[in-house]
ZAKE-710180 format. One record per residue (C-alpha): residue in three letters; chain; x, y, z. Coordinates in steps of 0.25 Angstrom, whole numbers, plus 5000, padded with zeros to 4 digits. Layout:
N
<r code="ALA" unit="A" px="X" py="Y" pz="Z"/>
...
# end
This chain:
51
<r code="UNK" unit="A" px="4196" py="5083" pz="4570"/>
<r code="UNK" unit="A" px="4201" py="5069" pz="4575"/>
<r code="UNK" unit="A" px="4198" py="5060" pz="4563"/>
<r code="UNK" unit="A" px="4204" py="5070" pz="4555"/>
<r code="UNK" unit="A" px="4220" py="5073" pz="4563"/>
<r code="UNK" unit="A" px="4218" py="5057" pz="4563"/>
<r code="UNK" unit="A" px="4217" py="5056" pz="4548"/>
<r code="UNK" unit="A" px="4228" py="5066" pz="4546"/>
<r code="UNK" unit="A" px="4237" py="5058" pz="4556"/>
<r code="UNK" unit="A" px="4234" py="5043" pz="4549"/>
<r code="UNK" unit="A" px="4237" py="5052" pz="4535"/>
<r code="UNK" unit="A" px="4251" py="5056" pz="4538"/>
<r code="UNK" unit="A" px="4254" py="5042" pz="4544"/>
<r code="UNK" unit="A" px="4250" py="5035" pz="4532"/>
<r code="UNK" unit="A" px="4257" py="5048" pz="4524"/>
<r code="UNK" unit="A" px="4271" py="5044" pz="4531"/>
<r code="UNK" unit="A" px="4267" py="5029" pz="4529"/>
<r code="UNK" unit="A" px="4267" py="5031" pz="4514"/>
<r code="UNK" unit="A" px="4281" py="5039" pz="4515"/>
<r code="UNK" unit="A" px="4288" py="5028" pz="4523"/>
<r code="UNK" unit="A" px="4285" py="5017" pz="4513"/>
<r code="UNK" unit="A" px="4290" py="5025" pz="4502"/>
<r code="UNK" unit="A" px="4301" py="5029" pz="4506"/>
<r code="UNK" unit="A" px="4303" py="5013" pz="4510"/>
<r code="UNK" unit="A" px="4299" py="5010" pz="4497"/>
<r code="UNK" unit="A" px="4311" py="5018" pz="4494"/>
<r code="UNK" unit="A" px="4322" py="5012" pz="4503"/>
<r code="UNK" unit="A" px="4323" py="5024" pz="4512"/>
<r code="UNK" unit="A" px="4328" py="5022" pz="4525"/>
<r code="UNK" unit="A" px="4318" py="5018" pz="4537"/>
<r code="UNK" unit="A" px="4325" py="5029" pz="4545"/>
<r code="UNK" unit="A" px="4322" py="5040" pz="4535"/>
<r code="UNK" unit="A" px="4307" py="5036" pz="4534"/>
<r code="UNK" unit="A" px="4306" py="5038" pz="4549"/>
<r code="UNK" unit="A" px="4313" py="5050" pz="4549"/>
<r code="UNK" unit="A" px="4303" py="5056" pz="4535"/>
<r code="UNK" unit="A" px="4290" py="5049" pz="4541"/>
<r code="UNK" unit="A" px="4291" py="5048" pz="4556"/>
<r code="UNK" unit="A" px="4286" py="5034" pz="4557"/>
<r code="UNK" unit="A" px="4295" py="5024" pz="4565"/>
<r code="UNK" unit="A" px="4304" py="5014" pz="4560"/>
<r code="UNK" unit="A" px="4296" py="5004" pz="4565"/>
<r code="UNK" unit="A" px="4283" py="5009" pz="4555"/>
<r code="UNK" unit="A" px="4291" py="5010" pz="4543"/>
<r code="UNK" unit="A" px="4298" py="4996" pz="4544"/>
<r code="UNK" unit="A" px="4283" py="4993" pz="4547"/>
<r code="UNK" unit="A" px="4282" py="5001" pz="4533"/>
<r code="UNK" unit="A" px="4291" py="4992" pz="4527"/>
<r code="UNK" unit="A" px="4287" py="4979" pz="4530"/>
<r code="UNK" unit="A" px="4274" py="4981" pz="4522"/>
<r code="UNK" unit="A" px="4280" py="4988" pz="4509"/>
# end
């Protein structure tokens, strides 16, 4: 149903959320975080700014 495929989407976005700021966290290069988590440059230096 609806609510559910929703819930799954908001799940994997907060699953690649979590990735990026470890792997930030780890001084790995924004590049390679786009290219592992497919969220843009932008939403990762977003990612960044609040670690």
């Amino acid at each position: 149903d609806l609510a559910e495929e929703k819930g799954k989407k908001i799940g994997k976005e907060e699953g690649k959320i979590e990735v990026a700021k470890a792997m930030l966290a780890n001084n790995v290069d924004v590049n390679t975080i786009v290219k592992f988590t497919g969220l843009s440059i932008s939403e990762i230096e977003e990612l960044s700014g609040n670690l």
